[in-house]
C-alpha positions as CSV (number, residue, x, y, z in Angstrom):
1,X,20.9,32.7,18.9
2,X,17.9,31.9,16.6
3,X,17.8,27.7,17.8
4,X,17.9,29.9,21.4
5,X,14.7,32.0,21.0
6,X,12.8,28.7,19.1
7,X,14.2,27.0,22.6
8,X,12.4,29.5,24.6
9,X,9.0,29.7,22.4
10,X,9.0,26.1,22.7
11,X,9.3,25.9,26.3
12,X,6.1,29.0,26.7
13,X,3.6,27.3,24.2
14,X,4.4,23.5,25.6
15,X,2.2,24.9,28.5
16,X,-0.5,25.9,26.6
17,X,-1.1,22.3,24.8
18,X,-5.2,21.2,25.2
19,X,-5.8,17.4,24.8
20,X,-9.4,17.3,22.5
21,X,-11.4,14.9,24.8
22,X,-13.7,14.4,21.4
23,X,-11.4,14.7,18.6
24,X,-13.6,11.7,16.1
25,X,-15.1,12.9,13.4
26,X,-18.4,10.7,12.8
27,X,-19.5,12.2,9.7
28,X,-16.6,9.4,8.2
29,X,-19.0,6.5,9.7
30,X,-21.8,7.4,7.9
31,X,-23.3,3.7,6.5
32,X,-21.1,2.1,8.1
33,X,-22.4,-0.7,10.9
34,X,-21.2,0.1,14.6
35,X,-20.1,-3.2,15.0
36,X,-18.9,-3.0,18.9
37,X,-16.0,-5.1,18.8
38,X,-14.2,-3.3,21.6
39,X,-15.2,-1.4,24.9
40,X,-11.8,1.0,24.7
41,X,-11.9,2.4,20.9
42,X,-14.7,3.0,18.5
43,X,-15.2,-0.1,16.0
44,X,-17.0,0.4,12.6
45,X,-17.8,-1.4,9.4
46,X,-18.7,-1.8,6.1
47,X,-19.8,-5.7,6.8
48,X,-21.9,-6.3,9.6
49,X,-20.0,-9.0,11.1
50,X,-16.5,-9.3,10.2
51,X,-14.6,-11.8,10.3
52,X,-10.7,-12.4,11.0
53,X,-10.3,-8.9,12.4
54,X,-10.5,-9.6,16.5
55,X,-7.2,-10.3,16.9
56,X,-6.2,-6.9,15.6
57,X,-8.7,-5.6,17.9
58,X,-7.1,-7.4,20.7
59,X,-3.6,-5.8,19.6
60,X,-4.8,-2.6,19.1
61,X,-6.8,-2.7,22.7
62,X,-2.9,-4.0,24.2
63,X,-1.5,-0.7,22.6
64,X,-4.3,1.3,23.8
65,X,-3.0,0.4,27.3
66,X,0.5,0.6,26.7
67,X,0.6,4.5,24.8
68,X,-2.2,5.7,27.2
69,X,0.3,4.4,30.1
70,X,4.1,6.1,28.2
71,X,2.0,9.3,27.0
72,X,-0.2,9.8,30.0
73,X,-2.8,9.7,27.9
74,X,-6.6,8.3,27.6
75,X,-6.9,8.5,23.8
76,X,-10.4,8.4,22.2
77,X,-10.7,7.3,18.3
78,X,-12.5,4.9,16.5
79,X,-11.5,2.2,13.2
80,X,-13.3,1.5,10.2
81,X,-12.4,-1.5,9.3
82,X,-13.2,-0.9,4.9
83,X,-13.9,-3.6,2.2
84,X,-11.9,-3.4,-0.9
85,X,-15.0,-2.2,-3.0
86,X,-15.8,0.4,-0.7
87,X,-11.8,1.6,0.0
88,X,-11.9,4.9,-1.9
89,X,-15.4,6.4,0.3
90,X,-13.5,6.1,3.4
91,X,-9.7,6.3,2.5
92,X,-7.6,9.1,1.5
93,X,-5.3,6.9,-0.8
94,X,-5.6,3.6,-2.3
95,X,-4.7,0.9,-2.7
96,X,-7.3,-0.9,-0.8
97,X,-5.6,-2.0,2.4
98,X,-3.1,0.5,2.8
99,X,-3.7,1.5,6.9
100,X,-4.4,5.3,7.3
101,X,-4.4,7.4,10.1
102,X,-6.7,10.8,9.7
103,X,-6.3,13.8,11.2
104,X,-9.2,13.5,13.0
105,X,-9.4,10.4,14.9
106,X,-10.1,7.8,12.8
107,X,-7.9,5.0,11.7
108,X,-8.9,3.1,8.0
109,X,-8.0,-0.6,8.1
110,X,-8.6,-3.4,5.1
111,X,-10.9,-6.0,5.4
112,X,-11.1,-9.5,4.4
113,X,-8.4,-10.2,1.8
114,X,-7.3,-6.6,0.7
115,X,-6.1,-5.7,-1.9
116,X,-3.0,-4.3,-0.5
117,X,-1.9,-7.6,0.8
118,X,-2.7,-9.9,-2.4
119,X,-1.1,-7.8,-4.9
120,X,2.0,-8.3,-2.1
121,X,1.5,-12.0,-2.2
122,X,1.4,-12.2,-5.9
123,X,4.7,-10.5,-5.6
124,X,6.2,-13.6,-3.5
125,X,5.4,-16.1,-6.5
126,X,8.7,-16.1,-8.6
127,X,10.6,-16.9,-5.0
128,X,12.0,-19.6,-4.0
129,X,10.2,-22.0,-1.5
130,X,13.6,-21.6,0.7
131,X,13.5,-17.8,0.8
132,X,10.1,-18.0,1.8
133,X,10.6,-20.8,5.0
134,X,11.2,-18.0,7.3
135,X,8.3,-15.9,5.9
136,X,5.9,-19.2,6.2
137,X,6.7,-20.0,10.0
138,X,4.9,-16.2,10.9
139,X,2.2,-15.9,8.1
140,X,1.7,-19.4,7.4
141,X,1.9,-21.7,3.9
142,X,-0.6,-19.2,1.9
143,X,1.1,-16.0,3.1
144,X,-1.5,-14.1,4.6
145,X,0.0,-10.8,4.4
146,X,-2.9,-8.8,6.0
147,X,-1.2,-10.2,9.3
148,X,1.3,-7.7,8.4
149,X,-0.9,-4.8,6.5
150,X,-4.1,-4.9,8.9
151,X,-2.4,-6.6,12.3
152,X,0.9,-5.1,12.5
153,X,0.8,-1.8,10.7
154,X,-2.7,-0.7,13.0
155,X,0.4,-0.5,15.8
156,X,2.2,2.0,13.4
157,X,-1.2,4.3,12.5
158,X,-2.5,4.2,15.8
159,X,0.8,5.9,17.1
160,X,0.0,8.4,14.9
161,X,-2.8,9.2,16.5
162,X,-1.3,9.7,19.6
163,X,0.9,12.1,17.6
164,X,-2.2,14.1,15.3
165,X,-4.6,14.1,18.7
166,X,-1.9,17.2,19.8
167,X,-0.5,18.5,16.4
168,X,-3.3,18.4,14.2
169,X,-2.6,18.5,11.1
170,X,0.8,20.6,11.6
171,X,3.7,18.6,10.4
172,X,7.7,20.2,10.6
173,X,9.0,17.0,8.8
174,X,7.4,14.3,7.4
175,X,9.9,12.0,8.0
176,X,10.2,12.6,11.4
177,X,6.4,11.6,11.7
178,X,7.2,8.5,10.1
179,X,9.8,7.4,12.4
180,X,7.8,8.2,15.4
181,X,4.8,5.7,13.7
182,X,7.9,3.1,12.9
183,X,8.8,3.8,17.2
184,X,5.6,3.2,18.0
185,X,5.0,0.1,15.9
186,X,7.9,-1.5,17.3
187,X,7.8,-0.4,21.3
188,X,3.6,-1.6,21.1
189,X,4.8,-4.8,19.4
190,X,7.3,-5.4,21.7
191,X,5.2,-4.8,24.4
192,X,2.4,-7.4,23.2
193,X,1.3,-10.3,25.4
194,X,3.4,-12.2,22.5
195,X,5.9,-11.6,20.2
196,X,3.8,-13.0,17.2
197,X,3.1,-9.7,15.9
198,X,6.7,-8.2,15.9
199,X,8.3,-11.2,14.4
200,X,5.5,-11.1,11.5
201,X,6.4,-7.4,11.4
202,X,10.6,-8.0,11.2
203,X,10.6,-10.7,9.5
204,X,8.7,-9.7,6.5
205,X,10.5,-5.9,6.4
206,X,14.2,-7.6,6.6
207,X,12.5,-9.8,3.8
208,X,12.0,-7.3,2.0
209,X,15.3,-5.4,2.8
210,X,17.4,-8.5,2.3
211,X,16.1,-9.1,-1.0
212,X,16.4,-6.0,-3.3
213,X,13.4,-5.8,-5.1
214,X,12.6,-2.2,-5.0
215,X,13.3,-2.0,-9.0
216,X,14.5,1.5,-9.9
217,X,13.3,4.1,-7.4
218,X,12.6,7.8,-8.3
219,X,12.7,9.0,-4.9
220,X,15.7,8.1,-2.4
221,X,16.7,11.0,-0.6
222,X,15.1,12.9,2.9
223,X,14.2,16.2,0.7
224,X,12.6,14.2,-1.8
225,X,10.4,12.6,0.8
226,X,9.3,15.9,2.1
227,X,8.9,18.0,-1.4
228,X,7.3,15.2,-3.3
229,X,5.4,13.4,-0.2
230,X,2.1,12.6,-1.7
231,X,4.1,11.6,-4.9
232,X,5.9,9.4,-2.7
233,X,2.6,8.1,-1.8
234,X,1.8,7.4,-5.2
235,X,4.0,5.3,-5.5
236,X,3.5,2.2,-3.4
237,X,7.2,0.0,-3.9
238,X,8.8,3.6,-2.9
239,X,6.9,4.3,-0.3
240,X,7.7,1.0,1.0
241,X,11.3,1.3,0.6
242,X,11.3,5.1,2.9
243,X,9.2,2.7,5.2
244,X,11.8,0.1,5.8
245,X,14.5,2.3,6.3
246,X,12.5,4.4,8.9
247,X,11.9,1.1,10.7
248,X,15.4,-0.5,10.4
249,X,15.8,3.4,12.6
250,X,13.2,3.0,15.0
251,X,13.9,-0.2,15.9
252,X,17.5,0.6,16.4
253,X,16.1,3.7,18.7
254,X,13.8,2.0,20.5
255,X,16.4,-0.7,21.5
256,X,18.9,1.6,22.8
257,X,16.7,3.9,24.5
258,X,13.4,2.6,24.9
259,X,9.7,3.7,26.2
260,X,11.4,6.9,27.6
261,X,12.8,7.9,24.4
262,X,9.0,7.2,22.9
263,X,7.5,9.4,25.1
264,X,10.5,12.2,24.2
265,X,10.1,12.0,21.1
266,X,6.4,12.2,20.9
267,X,7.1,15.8,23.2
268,X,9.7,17.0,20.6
269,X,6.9,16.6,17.5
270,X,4.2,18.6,19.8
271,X,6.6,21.4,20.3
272,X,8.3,21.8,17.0
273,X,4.6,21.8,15.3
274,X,5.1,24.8,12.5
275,X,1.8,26.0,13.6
276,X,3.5,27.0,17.0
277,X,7.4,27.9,16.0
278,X,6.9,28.1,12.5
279,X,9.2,26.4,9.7
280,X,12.3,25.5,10.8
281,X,16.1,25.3,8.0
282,X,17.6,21.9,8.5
283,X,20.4,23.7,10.3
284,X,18.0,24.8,13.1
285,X,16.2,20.8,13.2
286,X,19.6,19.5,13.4
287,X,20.6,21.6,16.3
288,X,17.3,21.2,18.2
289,X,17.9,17.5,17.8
290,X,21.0,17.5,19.4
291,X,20.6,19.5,22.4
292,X,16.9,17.6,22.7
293,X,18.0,14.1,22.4
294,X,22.1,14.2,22.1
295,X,24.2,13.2,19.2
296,X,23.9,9.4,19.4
297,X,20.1,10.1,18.3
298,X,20.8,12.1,15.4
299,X,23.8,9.9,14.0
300,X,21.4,7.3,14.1
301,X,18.8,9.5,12.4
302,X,21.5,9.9,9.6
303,X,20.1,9.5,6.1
304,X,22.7,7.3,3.7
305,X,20.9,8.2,0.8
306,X,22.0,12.0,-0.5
307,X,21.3,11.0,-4.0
């Protein structure tokens, strides 16, 4: 009877959703350069003329067509594209190169060699040259990993702001944010003039699947990931590992049900915002799940990982 009346309250306030035309907040570009790199999105910087960065503007202005097509949207936001020196001004959690999406519109992308991506490729040294041939053919011989933490994650934190531009900063599950940015990263990729991008993106995350070097993890199971999120964070290898099972999940959802599914999914997070229906017992997300999106979706959704 309860999952009934959420049903109904759900259906009433989905009418009432407003779309912030002028969502940004500019008080994060202050000393930044305006550096105009795109007509469609916002561009800022703490160099004045960056380099290595257009092509994820290009990706990111693909996207930008893509969502505003699936969500019937015409998204406003802007990215600061933030040196290593300058990472902890701007960012809400290091390390420097970790991509961000705020609340508020902006999206926080490293610059130049991050640090996030360096201390990933000094992690690659022990490896064998033939475990790294397949890793080589996407990000070339030196391994430029900020194809994956700058290029291919933007995909993942701009679907979050498709996602914060209607909830704010209400969340009912973190996890469930997570796999809609892993959805989104995936179905833009996809949906690239190329497939350069997603190959980078799979390649690197099976990589790291494939090869078990998480090390001894402290946090493994959904609840953990939701009592103990910004602990999580903390904690960059186990934040990672949450990461690449959400994806290995998204990209299994996105290939058996595809844009449709995105834009679903993006609906369900609106209207189960806590700030609306309030905070719902596993029991009642479980059966909302179902009757939204049928058991197939929440089999897949299944977490292996109890303990």
């Amino acid at each position: 009877m309860k999952v009934y009346l959420i049903s109904i309250l759900i259906l009433i306030t989905s009418c009432k959703q407003q779309i912030e035309s002028d969502w940004v907040d500019r008080s994060k570009h202050e000393s930044l350069y305006d550096i105009s790199y795109s007509e469609m999105f916002e561009t800022y910087s703490t160099e004045p003329n960056p380099e290595a960065i257009k092509n994820t503007v290009d990706n990111l202005e693909q996207a930008k067509v893509y969502f505003d097509k699936i969500f019937k949207e015409n998204l406003n936001f802007a990215v600061l594209f933030v040196d290593n020196s300058n990472w902890n001004k701007y960012a809400f959690s290091p390390p420097p190169g970790m991509p961000q999406a705020h609340y508020n519109g902006n999206m926080i992308l490293g610059l130049s060699r991050s640090v996030m991506a360096t201390r990933a490729e000094q992690g690659l040294k022990n490896v064998p040259d033939s475990k790294l041939e397949i890793l080589k053919q996407h990000f070339g011989e030196e391994l430029n990993l900020d194809l994956f933490y700058r290029d291919a994650l933007s995909l993942h934190e701009l679907g979050h702001l498709y996602q914060f531009v209607k909830t704010g900063k209400g969340t009912q599950r973190h996890w469930l944010n997570e796999i809609f940015g892993n959805l989104c990263q995936v179905a833009a990729a996809k949906n690239l003039a190329t497939q350069d991008v997603f190959n980078r993106m799979d390649s690197f995350q099976l990589f790291l699947i494939n090869s078990n070097k998480w090390g001894s993890l402290n946090y493994k199971t959904l609840k953990q990931f939701e009592e103990d999120y910004f602990e999580v964070l903390k904690h960059g290898r186990n934040y990672g590992w949450y990461q690449t099972q959400f994806y290995i999940k998204a990209k299994e959802l996105y290939s058996k049900f595809g844009n449709e599914f995105l834009y679903e999914f993006r609906n369900f997070l609106i209207d189960i915002n806590p700030e609306k229906i309030g905070k719902l017992s596993e029991k009642e997300l479980k059966e909302l799940m179902i009757n939204t999106f049928g058991n197939q979706v929440v089999e897949i959704l299944e977490w292996e990982h109890v303990s």
